[in-house]
N, C-alpha and C positions, 0 to 999 in steps of 0.2 A: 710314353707315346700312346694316343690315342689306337682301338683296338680296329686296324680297317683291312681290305682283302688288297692284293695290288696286281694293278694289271704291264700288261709290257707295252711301253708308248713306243719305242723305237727298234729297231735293230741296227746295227753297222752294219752297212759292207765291208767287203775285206780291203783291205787300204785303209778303211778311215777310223774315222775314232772307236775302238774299241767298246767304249764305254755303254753299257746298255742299261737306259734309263725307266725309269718304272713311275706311275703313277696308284698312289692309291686308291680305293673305290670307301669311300668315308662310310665304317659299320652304320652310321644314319640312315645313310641311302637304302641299306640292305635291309634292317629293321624297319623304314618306312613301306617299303614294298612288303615284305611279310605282313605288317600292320593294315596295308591295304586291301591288301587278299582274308586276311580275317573278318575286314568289316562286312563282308558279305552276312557276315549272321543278324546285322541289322536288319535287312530284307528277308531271313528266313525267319528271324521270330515275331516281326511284326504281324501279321496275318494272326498268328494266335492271343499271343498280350504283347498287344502293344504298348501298353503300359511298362514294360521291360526294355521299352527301346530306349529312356532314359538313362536306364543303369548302364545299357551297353553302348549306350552312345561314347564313353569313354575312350572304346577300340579305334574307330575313325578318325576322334579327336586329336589322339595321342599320333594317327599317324600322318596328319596333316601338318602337327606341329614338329613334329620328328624330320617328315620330306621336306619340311620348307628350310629346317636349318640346314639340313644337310644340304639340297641345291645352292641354299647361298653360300654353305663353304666352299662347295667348290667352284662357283662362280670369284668368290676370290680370291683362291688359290688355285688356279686351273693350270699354273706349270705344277703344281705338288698331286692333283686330285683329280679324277675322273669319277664317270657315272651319274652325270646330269640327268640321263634320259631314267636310268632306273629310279632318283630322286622321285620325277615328275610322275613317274608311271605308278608312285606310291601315291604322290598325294592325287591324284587324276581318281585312283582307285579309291581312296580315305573318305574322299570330298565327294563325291558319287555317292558312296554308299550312307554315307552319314546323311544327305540331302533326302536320297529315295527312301531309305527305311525311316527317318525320322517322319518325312511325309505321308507316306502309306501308314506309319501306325496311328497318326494324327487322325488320318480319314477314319482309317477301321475303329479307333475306340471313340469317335463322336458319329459312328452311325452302328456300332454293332447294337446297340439296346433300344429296342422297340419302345414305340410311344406308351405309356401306361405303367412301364415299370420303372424303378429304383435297382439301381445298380449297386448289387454288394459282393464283399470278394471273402474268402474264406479267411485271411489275416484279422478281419473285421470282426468275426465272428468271436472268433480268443480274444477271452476277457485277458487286459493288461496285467502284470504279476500283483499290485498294486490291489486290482482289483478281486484276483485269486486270495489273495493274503486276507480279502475282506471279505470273504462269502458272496460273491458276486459270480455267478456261473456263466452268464449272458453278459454281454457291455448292453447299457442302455439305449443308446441307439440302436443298437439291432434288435433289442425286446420292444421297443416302440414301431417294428415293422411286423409284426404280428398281425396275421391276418391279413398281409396288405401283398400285391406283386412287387417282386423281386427279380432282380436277372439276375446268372449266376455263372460264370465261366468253372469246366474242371473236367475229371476223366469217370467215365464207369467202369468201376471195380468188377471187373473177371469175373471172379468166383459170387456175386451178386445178382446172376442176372442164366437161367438155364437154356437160353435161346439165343443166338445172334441177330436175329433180324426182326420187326415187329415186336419190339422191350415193349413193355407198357410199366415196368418197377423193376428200379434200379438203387443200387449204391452211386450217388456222384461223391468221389473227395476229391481232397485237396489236389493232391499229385498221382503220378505213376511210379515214382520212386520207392522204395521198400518201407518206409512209414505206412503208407496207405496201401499198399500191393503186398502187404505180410500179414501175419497173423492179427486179425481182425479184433482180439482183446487188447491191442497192442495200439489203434488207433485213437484218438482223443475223439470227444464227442462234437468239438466245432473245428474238424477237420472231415465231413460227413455229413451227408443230406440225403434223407430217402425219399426219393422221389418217386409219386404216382401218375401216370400220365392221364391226363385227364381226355373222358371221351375215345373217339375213334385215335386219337393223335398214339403217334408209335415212335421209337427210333430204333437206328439199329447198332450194333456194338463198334465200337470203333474203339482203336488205342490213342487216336488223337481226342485235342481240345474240345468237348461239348457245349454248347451253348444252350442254357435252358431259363426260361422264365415261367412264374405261375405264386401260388397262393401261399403264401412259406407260413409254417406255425412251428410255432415254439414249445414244449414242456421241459420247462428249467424241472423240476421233479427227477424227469429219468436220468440224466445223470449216476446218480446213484444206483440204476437198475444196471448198467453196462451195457455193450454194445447191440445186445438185444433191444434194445427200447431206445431208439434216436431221438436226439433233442430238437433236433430241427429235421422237418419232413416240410414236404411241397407238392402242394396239388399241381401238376404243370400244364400249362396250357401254351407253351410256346417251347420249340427245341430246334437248332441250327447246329 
């Protein structure tokens, strides 16, 4: 037997039939509604990458397709099964959230990058295993952006930066998770960008998403120096 919660459809009074009948609430209903209520992270991680609203588009999918079977079971077995409204209330919430955060990250990642730059992301950066096995330190595409503007989403690293307010040189990496937020010999070198700010332009510390654009240069060479001497550094002339 299917795994469901059940609720109480009737009671006797005293005289009549004793019998006290129950309806189930179909575990769908229940996982569509939990599935609804998570999709909410659609709308919380769009704003930063919305490029990830892809991947997590999954959450809403799954719970629209979850709510809609389970309303129609119990639409046709409604003497066996209860909890129509909870069905609806999953997919009501699945269907919302998959619509608005798919939308809002559509907006944000076709207007976060200012006119004049090329959008590149730190995965871009790491040469293929392929490539590693071949002495390839740079992927080509990105050594062909040398010298040119770049836009670059990611976090400045703490211990990088002696000021919180008016930075003018920073560490950007990849993440805030302990790869890039630990011991600094322990980092890879296209997981890392030393950024200078060009001019009066300033920013100030934050633990969220950076948005920075400017003049990005390459020294495939340092690698071999280690963390001291970065492969990719950037004059920047734009930060959000």
């Amino acid at each position: 037997m299917a795994s469901s919660s059940a609720t109480l459809d009737s009671y006797a009074a005293p005289g009549a039939d004793e019998t006290i009948q129950y309806r189930a609430i179909p575990a769908g209903a229940i996982l569509g509604a939990v599935l609804g209520v998570f999709s909410v992270v659609m709308v919380i991680v769009a704003p930063s990458y919305p490029e990830s609203c892809l991947w997590i588009a999954f959450i809403p999918a799954l719970g629209v397709f979850v709510s809609l079977r389970a309303w129609g079971k119990i639409k046709r077995q409604q003497e066996e099964y209860t909890g129509a409204m909870l069905a609806i209330a999953g997919l009501v919430l699945s269907f919302t959230f998959l619509c608005v955060g798919a939308g809002y990250g559509a907006y944000v990642y076709t207007t976060e990058v200012p006119d004049g730059y090329e959008r590149i992301s730190f995965n871009e950066m790491k040469p293929s295993e392929y490539q590693q096995r071949s002495g390839v330190t740079v992927p080509p595409e990105i050594a062909d952006l040398d010298g040119k503007r770049v836009f670059i989403k990611g976090y400045i690293r703490p211990d990088s930066v002696s000021v919180m307010r008016g930075i003018d040189r920073f560490l950007l990496v990849r993440d805030n998770n302990t790869c890039c937020f630990g011991d600094l010999s322990k980092i890879k070198y296209h997981d890392q960008i030393d950024v200078k700010m060009d001019g009066p332009l300033r920013v100030d510390f934050s633990q969220g998403v950076v948005r920075i654009g400017g003049v990005l240069k390459i020294r495939p060479e340092n690698v071999a120096l280690g963390p001291t001497a970065p492969v990719f550094s950037m004059q920047a002339d734009y930060a959000n």
